[in-house]
C-alpha positions as CSV (number, residue, x, y, z in Angstrom):
1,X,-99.4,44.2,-94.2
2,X,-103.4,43.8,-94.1
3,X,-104.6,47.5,-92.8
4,X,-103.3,50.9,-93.4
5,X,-104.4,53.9,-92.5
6,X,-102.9,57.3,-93.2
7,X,-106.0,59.0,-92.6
8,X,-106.0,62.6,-91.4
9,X,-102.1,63.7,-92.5
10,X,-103.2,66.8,-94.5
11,X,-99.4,66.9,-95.9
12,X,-99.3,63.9,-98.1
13,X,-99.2,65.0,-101.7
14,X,-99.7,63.0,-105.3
15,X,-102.3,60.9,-104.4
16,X,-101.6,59.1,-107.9
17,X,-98.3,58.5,-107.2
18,X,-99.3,57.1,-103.9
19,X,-102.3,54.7,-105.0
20,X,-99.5,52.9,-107.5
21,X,-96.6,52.5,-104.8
22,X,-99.7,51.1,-102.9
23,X,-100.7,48.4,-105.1
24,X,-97.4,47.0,-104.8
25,X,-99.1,45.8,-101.2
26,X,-100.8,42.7,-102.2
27,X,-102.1,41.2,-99.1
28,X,-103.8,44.7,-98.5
29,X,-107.5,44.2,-97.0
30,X,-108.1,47.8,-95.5
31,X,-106.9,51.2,-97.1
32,X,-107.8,54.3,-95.0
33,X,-106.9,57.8,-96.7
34,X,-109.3,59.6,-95.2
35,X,-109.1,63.0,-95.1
36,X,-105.4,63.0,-97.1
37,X,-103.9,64.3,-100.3
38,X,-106.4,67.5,-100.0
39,X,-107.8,68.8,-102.8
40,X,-105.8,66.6,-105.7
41,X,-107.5,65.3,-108.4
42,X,-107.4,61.6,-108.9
43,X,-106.4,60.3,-112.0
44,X,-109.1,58.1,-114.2
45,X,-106.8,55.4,-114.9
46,X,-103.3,56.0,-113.3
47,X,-101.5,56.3,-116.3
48,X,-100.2,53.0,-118.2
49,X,-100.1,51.1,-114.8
50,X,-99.7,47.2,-115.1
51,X,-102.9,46.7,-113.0
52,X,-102.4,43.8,-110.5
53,X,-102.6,45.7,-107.2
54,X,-104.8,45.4,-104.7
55,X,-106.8,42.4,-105.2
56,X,-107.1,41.6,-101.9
57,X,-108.7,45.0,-100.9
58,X,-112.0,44.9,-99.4
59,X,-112.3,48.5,-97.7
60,X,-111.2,51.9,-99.6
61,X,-111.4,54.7,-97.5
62,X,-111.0,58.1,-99.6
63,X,-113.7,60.4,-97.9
64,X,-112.9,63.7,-96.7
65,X,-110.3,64.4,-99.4
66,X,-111.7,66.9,-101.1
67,X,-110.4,65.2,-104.1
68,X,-112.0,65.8,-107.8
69,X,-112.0,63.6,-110.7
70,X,-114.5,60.9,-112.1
71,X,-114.6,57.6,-110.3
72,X,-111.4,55.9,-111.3
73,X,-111.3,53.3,-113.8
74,X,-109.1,51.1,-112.3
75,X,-111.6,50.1,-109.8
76,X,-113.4,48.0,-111.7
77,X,-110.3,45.5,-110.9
78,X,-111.0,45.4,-107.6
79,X,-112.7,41.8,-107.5
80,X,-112.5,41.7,-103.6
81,X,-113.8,45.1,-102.8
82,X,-117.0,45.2,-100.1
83,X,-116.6,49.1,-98.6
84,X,-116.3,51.9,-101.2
85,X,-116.0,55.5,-99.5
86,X,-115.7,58.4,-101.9
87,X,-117.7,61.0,-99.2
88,X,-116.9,64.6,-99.0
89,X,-115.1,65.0,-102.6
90,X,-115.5,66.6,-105.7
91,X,-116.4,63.1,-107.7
92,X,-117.7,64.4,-111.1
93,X,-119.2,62.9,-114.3
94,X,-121.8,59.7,-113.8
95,X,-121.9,57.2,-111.8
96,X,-120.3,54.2,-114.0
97,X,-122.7,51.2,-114.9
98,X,-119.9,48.6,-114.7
99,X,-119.8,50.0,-110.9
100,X,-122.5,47.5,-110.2
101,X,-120.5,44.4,-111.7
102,X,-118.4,44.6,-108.3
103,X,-119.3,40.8,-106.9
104,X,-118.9,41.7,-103.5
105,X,-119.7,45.6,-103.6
106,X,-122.2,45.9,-100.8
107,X,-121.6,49.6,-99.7
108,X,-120.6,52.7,-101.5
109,X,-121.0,56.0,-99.7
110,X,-120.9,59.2,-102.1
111,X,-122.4,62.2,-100.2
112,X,-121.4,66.0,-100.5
113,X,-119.9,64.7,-104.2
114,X,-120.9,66.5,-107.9
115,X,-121.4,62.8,-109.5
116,X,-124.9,62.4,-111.2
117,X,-127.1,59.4,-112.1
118,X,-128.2,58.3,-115.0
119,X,-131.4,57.4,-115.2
120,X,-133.1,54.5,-117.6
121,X,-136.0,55.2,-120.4
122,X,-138.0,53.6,-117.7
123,X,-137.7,56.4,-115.4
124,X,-135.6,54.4,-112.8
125,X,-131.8,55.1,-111.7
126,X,-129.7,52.8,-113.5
127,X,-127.7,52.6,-110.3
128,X,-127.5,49.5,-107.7
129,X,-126.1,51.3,-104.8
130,X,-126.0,51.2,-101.2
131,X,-125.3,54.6,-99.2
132,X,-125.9,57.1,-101.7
């Protein structure tokens, strides 16, 4: 399976639980969960996962969730990753630097989120995003 999508079903629940079973789907390229698993918060790391789960993922599709949380740590795995949509949440904390490490992170869209910016003793935003 390349593309899922279980967008709009308000009456999933654990998000956590579902994002591990999910990794188990390694020849994932598109995850849709848009507007799912309302109002959970999503765990930093996912517990003591053995991380090896979706490296073929190029899409992530979590807007709409309402879900609250920092960005999750275990992205920064995600080697393959192009489209990152965390819109419409309660993303907290700053905005990772490692974030930008992503090789093929070309779009991340964050609006109606709490996440801040850090900003550099140069005045700048240490932040090189696309779609804030």
């Amino acid at each position: 399976m390349s593309f899922l999508s279980l967008g709009m079903n308000k009456r999933l629940t654990n998000v956590n639980e579902a994002m591990k079973i999910l990794m188990g789907c390694k020849r994932l390229v598109v995850l849709s969960l848009a507007s799912s698993f309302v109002g959970e918060e999503l765990s930093a790391d996912l517990g003591a996962v053995d991380f090896d789960g979706f490296q073929n993922l190029r899409v992530l599709d979590l807007s709409s969730c309402n879900l609250s949380g920092q960005i999750p740590l275990w992205l920064l795995k995600l080697k393959k990753l192009e489209c990152l949509d965390l819109n419409q949440n309660r993303i907290t904390g700053s905005i990772p630097s490692w974030i930008g490490t992503l090789p093929r992170l070309c779009s991340i869209s964050m609006e109606v989120n709490l996440a801040t910016f850090r900003r550099t003793s140069k005045g700048t935003v240490d932040t090189p995003y696309v779609g804030i």
